[in-house]
C-alpha positions as CSV (number, residue, x, y, z in Angstrom):
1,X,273.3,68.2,-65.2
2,X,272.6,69.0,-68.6
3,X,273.4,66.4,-71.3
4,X,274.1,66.9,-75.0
5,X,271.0,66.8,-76.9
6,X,271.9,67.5,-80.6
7,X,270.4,71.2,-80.3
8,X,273.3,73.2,-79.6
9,X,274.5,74.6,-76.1
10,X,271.6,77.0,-75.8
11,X,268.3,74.5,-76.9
12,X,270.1,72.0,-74.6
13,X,269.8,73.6,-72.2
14,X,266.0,75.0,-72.5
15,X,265.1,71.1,-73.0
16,X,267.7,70.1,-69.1
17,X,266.0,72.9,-66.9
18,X,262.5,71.5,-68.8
19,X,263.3,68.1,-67.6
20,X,265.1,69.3,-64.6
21,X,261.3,71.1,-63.0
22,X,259.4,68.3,-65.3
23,X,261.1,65.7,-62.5
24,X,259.9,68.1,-59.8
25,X,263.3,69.8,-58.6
26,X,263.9,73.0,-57.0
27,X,264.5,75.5,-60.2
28,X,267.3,77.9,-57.9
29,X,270.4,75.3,-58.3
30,X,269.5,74.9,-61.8
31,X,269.3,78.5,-62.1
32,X,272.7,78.9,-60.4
33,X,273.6,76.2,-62.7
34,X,273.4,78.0,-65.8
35,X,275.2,80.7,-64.8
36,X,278.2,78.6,-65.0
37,X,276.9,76.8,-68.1
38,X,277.0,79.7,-70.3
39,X,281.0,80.4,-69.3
40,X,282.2,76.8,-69.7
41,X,280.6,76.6,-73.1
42,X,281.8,80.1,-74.1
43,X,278.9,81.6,-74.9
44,X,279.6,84.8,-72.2
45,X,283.1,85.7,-71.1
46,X,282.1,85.9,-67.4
47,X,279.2,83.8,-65.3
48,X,276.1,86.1,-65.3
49,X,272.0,85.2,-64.0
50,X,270.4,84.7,-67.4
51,X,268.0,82.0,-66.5
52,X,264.7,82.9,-68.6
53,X,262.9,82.9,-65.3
54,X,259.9,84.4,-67.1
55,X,259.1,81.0,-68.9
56,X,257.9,79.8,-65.3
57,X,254.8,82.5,-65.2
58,X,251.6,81.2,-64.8
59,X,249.8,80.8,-67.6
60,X,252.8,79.7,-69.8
61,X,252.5,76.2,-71.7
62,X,254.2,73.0,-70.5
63,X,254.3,71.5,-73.5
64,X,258.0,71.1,-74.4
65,X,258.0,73.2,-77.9
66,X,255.7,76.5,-76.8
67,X,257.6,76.3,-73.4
68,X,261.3,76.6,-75.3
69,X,260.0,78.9,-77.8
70,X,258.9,81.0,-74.6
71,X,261.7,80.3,-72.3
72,X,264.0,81.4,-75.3
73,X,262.3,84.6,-75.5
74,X,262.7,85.1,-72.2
75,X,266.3,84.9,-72.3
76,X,266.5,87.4,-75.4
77,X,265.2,89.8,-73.0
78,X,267.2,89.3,-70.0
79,X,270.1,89.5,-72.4
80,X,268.9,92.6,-74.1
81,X,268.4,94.1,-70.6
82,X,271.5,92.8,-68.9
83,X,273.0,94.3,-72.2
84,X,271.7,97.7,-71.7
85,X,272.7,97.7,-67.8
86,X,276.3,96.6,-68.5
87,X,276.6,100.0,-71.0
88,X,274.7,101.8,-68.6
89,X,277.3,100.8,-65.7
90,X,280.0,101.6,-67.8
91,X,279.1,105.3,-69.2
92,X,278.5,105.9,-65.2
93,X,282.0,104.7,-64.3
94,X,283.1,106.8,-67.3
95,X,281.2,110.0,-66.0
96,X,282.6,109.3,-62.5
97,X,286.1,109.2,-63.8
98,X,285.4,112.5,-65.3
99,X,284.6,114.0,-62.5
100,X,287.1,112.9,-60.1
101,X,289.3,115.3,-62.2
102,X,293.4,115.0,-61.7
103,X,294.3,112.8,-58.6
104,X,297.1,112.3,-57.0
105,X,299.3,109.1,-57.5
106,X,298.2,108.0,-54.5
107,X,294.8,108.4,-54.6
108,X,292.0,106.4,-53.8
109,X,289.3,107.6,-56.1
110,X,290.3,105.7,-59.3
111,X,289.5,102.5,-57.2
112,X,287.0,103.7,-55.2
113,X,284.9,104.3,-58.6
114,X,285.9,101.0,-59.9
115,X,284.3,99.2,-56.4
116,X,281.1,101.6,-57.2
117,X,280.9,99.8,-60.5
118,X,281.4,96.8,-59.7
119,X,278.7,96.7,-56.3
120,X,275.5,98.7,-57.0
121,X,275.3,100.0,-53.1
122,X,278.6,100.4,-51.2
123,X,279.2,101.2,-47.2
124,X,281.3,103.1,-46.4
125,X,282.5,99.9,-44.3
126,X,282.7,98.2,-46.9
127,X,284.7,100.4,-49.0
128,X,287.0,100.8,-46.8
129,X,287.1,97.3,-46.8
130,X,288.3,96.7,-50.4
131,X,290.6,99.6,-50.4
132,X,292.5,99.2,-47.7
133,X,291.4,101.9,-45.5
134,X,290.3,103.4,-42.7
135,X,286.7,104.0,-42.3
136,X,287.2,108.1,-41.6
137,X,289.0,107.9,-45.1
138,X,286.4,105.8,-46.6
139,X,283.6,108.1,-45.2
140,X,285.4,111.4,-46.7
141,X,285.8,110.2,-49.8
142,X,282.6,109.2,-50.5
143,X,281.1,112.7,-48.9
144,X,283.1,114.1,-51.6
145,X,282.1,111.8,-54.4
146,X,278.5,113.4,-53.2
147,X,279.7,117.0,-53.2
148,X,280.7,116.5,-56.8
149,X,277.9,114.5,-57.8
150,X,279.2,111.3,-58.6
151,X,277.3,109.2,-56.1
152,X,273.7,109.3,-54.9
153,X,273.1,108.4,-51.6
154,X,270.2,106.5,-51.4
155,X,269.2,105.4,-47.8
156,X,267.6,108.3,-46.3
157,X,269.6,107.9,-42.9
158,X,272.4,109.9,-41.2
159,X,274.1,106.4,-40.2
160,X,274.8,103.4,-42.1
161,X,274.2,104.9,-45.5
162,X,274.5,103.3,-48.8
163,X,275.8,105.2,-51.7
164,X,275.2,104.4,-55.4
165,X,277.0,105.7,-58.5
166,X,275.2,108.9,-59.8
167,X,274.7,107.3,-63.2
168,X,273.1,104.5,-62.4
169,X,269.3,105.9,-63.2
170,X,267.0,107.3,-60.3
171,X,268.7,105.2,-57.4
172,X,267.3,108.0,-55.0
173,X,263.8,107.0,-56.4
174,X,264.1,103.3,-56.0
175,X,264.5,103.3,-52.5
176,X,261.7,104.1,-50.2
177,X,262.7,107.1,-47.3
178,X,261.4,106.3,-43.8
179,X,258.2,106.8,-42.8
180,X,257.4,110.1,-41.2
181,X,254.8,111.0,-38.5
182,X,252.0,113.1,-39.7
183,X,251.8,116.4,-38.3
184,X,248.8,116.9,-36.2
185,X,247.8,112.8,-36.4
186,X,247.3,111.5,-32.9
187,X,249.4,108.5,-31.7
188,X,248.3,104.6,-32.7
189,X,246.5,103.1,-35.5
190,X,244.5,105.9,-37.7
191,X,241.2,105.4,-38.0
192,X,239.8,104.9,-41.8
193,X,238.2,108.5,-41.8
194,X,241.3,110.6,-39.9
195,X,241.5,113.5,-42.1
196,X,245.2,113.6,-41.7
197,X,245.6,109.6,-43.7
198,X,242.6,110.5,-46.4
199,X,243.6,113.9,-47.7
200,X,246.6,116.3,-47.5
201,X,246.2,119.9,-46.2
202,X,246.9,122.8,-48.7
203,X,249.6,124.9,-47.5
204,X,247.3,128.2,-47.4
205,X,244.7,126.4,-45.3
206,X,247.7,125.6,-42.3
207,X,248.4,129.1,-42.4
208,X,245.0,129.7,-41.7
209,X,244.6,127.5,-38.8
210,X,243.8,129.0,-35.3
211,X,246.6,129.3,-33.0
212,X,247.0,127.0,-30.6
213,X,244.9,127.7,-26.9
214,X,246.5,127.7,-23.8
215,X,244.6,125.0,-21.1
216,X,244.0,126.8,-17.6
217,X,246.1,123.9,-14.9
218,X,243.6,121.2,-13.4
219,X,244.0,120.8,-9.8
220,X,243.5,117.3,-8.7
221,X,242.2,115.8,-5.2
222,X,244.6,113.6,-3.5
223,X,242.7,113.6,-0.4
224,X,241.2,109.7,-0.5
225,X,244.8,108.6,-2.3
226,X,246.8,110.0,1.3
227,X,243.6,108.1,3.2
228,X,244.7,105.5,1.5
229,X,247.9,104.9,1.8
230,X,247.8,105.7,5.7
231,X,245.6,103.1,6.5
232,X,248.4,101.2,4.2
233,X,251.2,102.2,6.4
234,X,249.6,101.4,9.6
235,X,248.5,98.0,8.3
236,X,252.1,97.1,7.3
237,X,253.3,98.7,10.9
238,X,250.8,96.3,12.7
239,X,251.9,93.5,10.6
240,X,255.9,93.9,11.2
241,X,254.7,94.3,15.3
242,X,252.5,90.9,15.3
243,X,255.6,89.7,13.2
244,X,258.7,90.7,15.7
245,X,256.1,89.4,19.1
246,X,255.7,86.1,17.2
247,X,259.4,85.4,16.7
248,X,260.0,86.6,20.4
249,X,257.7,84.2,21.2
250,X,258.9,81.4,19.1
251,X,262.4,82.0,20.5
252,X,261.7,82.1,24.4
């Protein structure tokens, strides 16, 4: 897929994926294609996304030099940043390590932290899956990872929760809780001017709301409903009577 052009592995392959989209092919095997690219030719130990992606915004030239000089700056950055988040990953396995104190020979954690570092979000399912365990064992350990801080979890639920290492930045903040009704907002669609979508209420102002008022019981009138459904039952009598002569009938 991509040829030797003179330019060295990395200019090699700017011009391939500029040919490659120039032809009009999907950019995502490409993409996955580099990943491996960059390990066969040794320029990172292990496959890893660095695709330049950014060079592919609107408004970037086509022409082939601005477009390399772009899509190489592009891959600075997602180095840089991929980079950073590899030291990040590892001071929060570090941290975790810390924190999991002495363990016994036996013990889980060590590996458990290890799984954490290498998947962003882990089950409880699923770390029971790579351990070894059962899913009770899975789901203590992690609740104690949380008691001492080490993981975050980060799906607002009380079932099928994800957990993140603690270290990895604001996880919590990343992910968006559930949404919550409104107190005091009716049911359905709100209208643009409900009061309760528009503006919050101050704490001091729901203390000072009225209490709410009891409704006196409304009696209702069932009067013409029991009409009605008398003259029902008397139709359906007639009806089954007419029925049961007309089979007699039919079977002299």
């Amino acid at each position: 897929m991509i040829s030797h052009q003179g330019g060295g592995p990395i200019l090699d392959a700017g011009i391939a994926f500029h040919r490659w989209l120039q032809a009009g092919h999907l950019r995502a095997p490409f993409c996955a294609a580099l990943s491996r690219y960059w390990h066969s030719h040794d320029i990172l130990r292990t496959p890893l996304i660095l695709t330049g992606i950014e060079a592919l915004a609107p408004g970037t030239p086509w022409e082939i030099e601005p477009w390399l000089c772009r899509w190489l700056d592009a891959l600075l950055t997602e180095t840089r940043d991929t980079h950073d988040l590899l030291h990040q990953l590892e001071r929060a396995r570090t941290q975790a390590l810390e924190k999991c104190g002495v363990q016994r020979r036996h013990s889980r954690a060590p590996q458990a932290v290890n799984v954490l570092a290498i998947q962003p979000l882990v089950s409880a399912s699923m770390l029971a899956d790579r351990l070894g365990m059962s899913m009770k064992s899975a789901l203590q350990l992690l609740s104690a990872f949380q008691d001492r801080g080490i993981v975050v979890e980060v799906t607002h639920r009380r079932a099928h929760r994800l957990f993140g290492l603690a270290g990895m930045g604001a996880l919590r903040d990343v992910v968006k809780p559930p949404t919550r009704p409104v107190p005091g907002r009716k049911r359905g669609r709100p209208r643009k001017d409900d009061p309760f979508t528009t503006q919050s209420i101050p704490e001091e102002e729901i203390t000072q709301l009225l209490p709410p008022t009891r409704l006196d019981p409304v009696q209702f009138d069932y009067e013409d409903l029991a009409a009605a459904m008398k003259q029902a039952d008397e139709a359906m009598l007639r009806s089954s009577r007419l029925i049961a002569r007309l089979k007699g009938q039919k079977a002299s």
